[in-house]
C-alpha positions in Angstrom: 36.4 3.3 -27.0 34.1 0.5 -26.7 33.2 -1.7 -23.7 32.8 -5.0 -24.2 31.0 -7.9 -21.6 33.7 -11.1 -22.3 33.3 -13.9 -20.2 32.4 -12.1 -17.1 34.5 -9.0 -17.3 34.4 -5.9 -19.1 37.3 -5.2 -21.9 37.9 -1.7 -22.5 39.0 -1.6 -26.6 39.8 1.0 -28.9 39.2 -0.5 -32.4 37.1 0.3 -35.3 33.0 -0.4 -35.2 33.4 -2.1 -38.4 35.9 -4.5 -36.7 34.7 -8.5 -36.4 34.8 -9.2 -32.9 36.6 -12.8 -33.7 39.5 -10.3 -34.5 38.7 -8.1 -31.4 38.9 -11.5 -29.4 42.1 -13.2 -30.9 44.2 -9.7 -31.2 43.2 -7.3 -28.9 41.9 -9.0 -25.9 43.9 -12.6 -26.5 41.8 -15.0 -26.2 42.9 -17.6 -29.1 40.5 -20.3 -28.5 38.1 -18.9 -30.7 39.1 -19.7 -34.4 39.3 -18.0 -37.7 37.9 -21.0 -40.3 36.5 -19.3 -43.8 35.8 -15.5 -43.0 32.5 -15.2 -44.7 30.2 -16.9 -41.1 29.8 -20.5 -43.4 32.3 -23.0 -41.5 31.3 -21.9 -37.5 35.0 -22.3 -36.3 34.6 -18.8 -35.2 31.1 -19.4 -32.8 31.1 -17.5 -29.9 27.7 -17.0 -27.4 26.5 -13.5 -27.7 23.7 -13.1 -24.9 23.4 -17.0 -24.9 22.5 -17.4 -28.5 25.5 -19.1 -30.9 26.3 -16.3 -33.4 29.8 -16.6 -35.8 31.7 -13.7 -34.2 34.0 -13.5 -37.8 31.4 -11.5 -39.4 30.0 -9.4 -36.4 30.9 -5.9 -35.9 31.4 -4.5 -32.6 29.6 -1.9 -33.1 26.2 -4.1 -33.2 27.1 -5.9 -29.9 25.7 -3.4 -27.2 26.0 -4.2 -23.9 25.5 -8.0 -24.6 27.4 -10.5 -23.1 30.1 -12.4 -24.9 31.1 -15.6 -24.0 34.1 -17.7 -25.9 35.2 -21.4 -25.4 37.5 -20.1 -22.3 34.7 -20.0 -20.7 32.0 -22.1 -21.7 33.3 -24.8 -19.2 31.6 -22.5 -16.4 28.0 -23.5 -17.4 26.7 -26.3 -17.1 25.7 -27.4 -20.5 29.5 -26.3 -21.7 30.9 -28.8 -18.7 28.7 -31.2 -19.5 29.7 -30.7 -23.5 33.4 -30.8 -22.6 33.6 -33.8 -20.2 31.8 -36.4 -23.3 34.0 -34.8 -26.1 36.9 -36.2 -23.8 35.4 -39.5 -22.9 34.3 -40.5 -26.3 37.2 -38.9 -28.1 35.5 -36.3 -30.1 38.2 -34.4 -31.5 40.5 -35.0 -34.3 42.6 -32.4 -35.6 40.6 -30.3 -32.8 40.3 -26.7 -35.1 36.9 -26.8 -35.5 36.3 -28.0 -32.1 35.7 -25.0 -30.3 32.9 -23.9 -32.8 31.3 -26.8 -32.3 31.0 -27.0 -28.3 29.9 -23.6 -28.4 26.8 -24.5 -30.5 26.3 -28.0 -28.9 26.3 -26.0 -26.1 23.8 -23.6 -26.6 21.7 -26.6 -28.0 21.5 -27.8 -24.9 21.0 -25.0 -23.2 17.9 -24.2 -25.2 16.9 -27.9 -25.9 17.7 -30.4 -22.7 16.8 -33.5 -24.6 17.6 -32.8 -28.3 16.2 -35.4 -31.1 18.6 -36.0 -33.6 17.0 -33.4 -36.1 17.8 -31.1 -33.6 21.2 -31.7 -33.3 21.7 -31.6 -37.0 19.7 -28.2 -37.1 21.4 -26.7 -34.2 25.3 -28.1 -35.6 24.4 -27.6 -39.4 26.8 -24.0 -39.6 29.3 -25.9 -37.7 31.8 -28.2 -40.9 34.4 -30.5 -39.6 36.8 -31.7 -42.2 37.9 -34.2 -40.1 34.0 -36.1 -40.5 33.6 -36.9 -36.7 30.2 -35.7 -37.0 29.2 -39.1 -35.4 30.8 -38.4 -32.5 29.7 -35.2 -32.5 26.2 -36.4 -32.2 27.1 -38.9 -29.5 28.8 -36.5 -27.4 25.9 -34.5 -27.5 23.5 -37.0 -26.4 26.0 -38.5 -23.9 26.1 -34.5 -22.5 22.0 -34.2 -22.5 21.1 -37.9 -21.3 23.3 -38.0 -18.3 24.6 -41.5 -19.0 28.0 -42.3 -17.9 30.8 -41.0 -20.4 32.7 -43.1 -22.8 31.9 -45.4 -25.5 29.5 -48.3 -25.1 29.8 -51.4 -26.6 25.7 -53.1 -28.0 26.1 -56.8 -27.4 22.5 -58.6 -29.4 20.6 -55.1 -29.2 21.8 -54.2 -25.9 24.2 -52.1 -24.4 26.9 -54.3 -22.2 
């Protein structure tokens, strides 16, 4: 038996210590939000926050988690970075087909929660594991920088240079 620290409570699950915890997550537990992408940790569909730090929870046995906490997109909303994160990838539209999204907010969150003010080379350090096939990448970035800069949400239309 194995005790693991998800989103604020402790789960309780008998399973191998070779298993990934993305399959821990989706099967045993239920939480779905997390996604299976590629299997082999490339696409980061499967990101998760494993004491805060972005990690792709497809390739991570359960046996090297410890006492660490786990958090999934359920509950990244709770912080502030993931609330902040949320609210622009609704107001500009972020999401497309939406599989990869949850990968994605978990690492733009942790981004911010690392880096307040991130350049644009840090966002495309920080979101480089994370592959959308749907190419909103753009948005991605915007959303970001909408999340970190505190400006009001939603697109903004540049009239001559400047925003209107």
């Amino acid at each position: 038996m194995t005790v693991l620290h998800i989103n604020g409570e402790d789960h309780d699950v008998d399973v191998p210590p070779d298993m990934p915890l993305l399959w821990v997550l989706r099967d045993v537990i239920g939480l779905t939000g997390t996604k299976f992408g590629c299997g082999i940790a490339q696409c980061g569909a499967c990101t998760v926050h494993l004491a805060g730090k972005p990690v792709r929870s497809c390739q991570l046995p359960v046996s090297v988690i410890g006492g660490n906490e786990i958090t999934t997109i359920e509950a990244i909303g709770g912080t502030p970075e993931g609330k902040r994160i949320q609210d622009a990838w609704l107001a500009l539209d972020v999401v497309q087909c939406g599989y990869c999204q949850s990968g994605q907010i978990m690492s733009a969150a942790a981004l911010l929660a690392q880096t307040p003010q991130p350049t644009d080379a840090d966002i495309d350090a920080a979101m480089s594991g994370n592959i959308c096939r749907c190419g909103t990448y753009v948005r991605i970035r915007e959303g970001i920088h909408q999340a970190a800069s505190g400006r009001p949400l939603g697109l903004q239309v540049i009239v001559d240079g400047a925003p209107s």
